[in-house]
C-alpha positions in Angstrom: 117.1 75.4 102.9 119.9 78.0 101.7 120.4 80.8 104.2 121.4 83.8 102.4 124.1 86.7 104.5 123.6 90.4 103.0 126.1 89.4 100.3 127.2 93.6 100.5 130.9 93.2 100.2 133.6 95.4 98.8 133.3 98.6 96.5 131.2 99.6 93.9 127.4 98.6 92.9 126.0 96.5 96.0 125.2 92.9 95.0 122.1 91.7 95.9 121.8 88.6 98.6 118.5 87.4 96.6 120.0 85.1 94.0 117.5 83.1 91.7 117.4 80.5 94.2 117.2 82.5 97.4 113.8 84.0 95.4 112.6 80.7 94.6 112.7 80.2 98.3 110.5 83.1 99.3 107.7 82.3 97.2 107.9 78.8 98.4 107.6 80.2 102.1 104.6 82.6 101.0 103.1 79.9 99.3 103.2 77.5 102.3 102.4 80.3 105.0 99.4 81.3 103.4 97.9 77.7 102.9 98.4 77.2 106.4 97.3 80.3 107.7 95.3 82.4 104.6 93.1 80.0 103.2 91.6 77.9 105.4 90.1 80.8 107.0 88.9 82.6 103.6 85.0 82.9 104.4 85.1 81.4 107.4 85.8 84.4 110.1 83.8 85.3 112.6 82.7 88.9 113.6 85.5 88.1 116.9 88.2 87.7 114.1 87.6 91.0 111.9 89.2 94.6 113.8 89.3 97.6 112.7 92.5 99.9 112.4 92.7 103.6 111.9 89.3 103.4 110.4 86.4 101.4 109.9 87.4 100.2 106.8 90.5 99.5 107.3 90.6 95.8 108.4 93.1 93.3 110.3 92.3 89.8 110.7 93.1 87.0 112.5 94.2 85.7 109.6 96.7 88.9 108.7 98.1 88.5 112.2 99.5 85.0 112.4 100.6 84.8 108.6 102.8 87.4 109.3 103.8 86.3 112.4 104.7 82.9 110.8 106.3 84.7 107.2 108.3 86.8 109.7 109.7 83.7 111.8 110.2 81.5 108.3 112.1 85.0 106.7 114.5 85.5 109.5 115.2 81.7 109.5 116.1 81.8 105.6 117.8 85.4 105.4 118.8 86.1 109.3 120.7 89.6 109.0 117.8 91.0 107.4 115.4 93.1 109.2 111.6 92.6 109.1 108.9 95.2 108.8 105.6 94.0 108.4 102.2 95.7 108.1 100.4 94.4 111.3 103.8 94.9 113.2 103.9 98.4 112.1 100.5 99.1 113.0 101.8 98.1 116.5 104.7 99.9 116.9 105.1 102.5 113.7 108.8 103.3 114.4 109.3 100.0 112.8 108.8 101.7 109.7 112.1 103.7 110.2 114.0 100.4 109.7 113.0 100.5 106.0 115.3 104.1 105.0 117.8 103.0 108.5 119.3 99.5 107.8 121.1 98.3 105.0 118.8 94.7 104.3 114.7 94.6 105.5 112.2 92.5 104.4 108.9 94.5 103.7 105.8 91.9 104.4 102.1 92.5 103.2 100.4 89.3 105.1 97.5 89.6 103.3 96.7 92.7 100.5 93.3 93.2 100.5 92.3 92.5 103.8 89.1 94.7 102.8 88.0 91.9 99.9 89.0 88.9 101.8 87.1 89.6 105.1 84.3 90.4 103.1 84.6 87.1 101.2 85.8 88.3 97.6 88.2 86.4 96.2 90.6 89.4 95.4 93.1 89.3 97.6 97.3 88.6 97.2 100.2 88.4 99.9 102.9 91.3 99.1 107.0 90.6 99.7 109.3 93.2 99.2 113.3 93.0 99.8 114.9 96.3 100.0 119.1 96.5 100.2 120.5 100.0 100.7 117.7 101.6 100.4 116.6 100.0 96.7 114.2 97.3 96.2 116.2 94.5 95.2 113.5 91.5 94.6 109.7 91.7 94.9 106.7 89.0 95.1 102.9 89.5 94.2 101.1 86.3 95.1 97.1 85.4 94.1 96.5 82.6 96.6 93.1 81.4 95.1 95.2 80.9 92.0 98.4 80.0 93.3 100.2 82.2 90.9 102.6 84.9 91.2 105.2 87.3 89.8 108.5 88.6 90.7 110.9 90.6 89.7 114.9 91.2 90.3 116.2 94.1 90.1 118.0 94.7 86.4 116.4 91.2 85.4 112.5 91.6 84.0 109.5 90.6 85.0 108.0 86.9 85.3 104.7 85.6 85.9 105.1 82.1 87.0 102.4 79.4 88.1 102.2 76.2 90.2 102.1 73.8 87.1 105.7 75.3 86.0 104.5 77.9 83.3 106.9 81.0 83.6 106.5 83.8 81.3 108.0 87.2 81.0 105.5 90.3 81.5 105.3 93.6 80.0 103.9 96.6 80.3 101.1 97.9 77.2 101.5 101.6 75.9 98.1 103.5 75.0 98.4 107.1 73.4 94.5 107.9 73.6 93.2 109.2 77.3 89.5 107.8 75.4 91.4 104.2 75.5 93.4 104.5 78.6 92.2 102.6 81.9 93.6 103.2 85.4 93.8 102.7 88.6 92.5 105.0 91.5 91.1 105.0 94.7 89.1 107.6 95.5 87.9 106.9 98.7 91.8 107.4 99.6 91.8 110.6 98.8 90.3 113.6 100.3 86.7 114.6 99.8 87.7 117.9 98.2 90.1 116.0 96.0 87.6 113.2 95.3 85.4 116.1 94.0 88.2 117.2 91.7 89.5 114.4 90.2 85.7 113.2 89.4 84.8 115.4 86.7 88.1 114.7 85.0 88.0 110.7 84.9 85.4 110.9 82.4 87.7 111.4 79.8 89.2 108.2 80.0 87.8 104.6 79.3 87.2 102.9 82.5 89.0 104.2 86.1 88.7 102.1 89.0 90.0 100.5 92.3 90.1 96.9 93.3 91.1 97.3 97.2 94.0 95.1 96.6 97.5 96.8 95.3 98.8 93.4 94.9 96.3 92.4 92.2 96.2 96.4 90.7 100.1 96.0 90.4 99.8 92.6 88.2 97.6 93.9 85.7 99.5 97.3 85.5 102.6 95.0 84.6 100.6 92.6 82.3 99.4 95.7 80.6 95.8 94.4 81.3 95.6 98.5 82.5 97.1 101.6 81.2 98.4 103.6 84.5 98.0 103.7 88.3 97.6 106.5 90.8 98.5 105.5 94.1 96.7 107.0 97.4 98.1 106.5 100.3 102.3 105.6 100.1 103.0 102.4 102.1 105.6 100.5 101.6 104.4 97.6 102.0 101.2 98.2 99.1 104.3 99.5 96.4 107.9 98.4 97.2 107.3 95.3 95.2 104.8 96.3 92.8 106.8 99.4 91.9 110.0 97.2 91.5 108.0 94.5 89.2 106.2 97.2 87.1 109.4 99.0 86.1 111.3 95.8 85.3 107.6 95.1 82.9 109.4 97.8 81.1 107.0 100.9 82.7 107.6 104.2 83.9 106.4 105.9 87.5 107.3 108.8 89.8 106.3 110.5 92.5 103.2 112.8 91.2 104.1 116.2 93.2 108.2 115.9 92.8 108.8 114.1 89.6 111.0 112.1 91.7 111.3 108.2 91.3 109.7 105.7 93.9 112.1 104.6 97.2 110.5 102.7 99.5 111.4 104.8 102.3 108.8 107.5 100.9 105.6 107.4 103.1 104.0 110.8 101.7 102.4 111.7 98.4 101.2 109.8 95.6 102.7 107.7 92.9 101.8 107.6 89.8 102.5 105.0 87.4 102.5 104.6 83.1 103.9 102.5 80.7 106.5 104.9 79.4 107.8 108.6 80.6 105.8 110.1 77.8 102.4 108.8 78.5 103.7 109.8 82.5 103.9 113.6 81.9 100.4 112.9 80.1 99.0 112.0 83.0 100.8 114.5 84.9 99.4 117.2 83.3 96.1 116.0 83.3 96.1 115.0 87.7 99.1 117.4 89.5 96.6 119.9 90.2 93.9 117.9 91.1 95.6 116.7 94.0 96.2 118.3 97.1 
């Protein structure tokens, strides 16, 4: 196995430690973590392995807990002078999350997106890896375990779906001009009960809006252009880092809703919203920036 050092030498643009083959490796990691630690436990927890975090939706399972716990041990063997900030270790101690805008190479882990869908037995459900490198994302991962499939991105290099069998293919993004024809992403129940009211009696005026629980799977189609945009709720890092990284190299367009401001991973606050292309953006922004509070 290749071990990777930050690679961040000399002036000028930084060069990224996450060569083609350094990537490779991390999906081969996240492939073999969650068939050891995901999978054979899809639809087989208990009540005793199911928590609850800062509410009662908001789920952590046994099965979250030690595949991060094993991704995090497998990461710092293959890329040991980065720093690791995972979900479940941030829900532990959330000054972790400082590491992400304070050192210069972290590792941004999502154990299991969706935890909502796979404790519940739905087979929606994705592992999310994010490298960030002075404060940009540099190389990101969205894994579907049921299908063993995934895409990644580099930064400056596209998109690519790739599966197990060997078919890689690049992805992009789908324009749509008509709000009647657009689809979207957003999840209400993330949002505040006065905004929920809002934003409700303004969706109707596009084709379908809706919310899979699982930013790892919403992220694919938005870069497939399977859906038009994408309004994020709440900002973690560890939901977008990747998926912003992988939709903008699909050839799309997102900022920050309130600021106009692109997408660092070090942003925790406000919403995100994401389009094919900056003109169907300030659509959209017209349409939600004062629906929002």
């Amino acid at each position: 196995m290749t071990k990777a050092g930050n690679g961040m030498m000399g002036k000028g643009p930084k060069r990224s430690a996450i060569s083609a083959e350094t990537g490779h490796e991390i999906v081969e990691i996240v492939r073999a973590v969650t068939k050891q630690e995901v999978l054979p436990r899809y639809r087989r927890l208990g009540d005793e392995a199911i928590q609850s975090k800062s509410s009662f939706s908001d789920l952590v399972t046994i099965a979250d807990q030690m595949a991060e716990k094993q991704l995090t041990s497998r990461m710092k063997e293959l890329l040991p002078g980065f720093e690791i900030v995972g979900e479940e270790a941030v829900a532990a101690d959330p000054s972790r999350l400082q590491l992400i805008g304070d050192a210069e190479s972290v590792i941004i882990i999502d154990p299991i997106d969706g935890t909502w869908n796979y404790a519940k037995g739905l087979p929606l459900f994705g592992v999310i890896i994010a490298v960030v490198e002075h404060g940009r994302t540099t190389f990101g991962v969205l894994y579907d375990p049921v299908s063993d499939d995934w895409i990644t991105a580099h930064e400056g290099k596209g998109a690519f779906y790739e599966a197990a069998d060997g078919v890689r293919t690049k992805v992009q993004v789908k324009s749509e001009k008509n709000f009647s024809r657009m689809t979207g992403f957003l999840p209400l129940f993330l949002l505040s009960k006065q905004d929920q009211i809002k934003i409700a009696t303004e969706i109707s005026e596009f084709d379908r809006i809706t919310s899979l629980r699982c930013s790892c799977h919403e992220y694919r189609l938005l870069s497939e252009g399977g859906v038009t945009f994408g309004l994020s709720g709440l900002l973690k890092p560890w939901d977008h880092a990747a998926g912003e990284l992988i939709h903008r190299e699909a050839g799309g367009y997102s900022a920050l809703l309130r600021s106009g401001l692109p997408y660092s991973p070090d942003k925790s606050e406000g919403q995100l919203l994401l389009a094919p292309d900056r003109n169907t953006w300030e659509k959209l922004h017209a349409k939600f920036a004062n629906l929002i509070s």
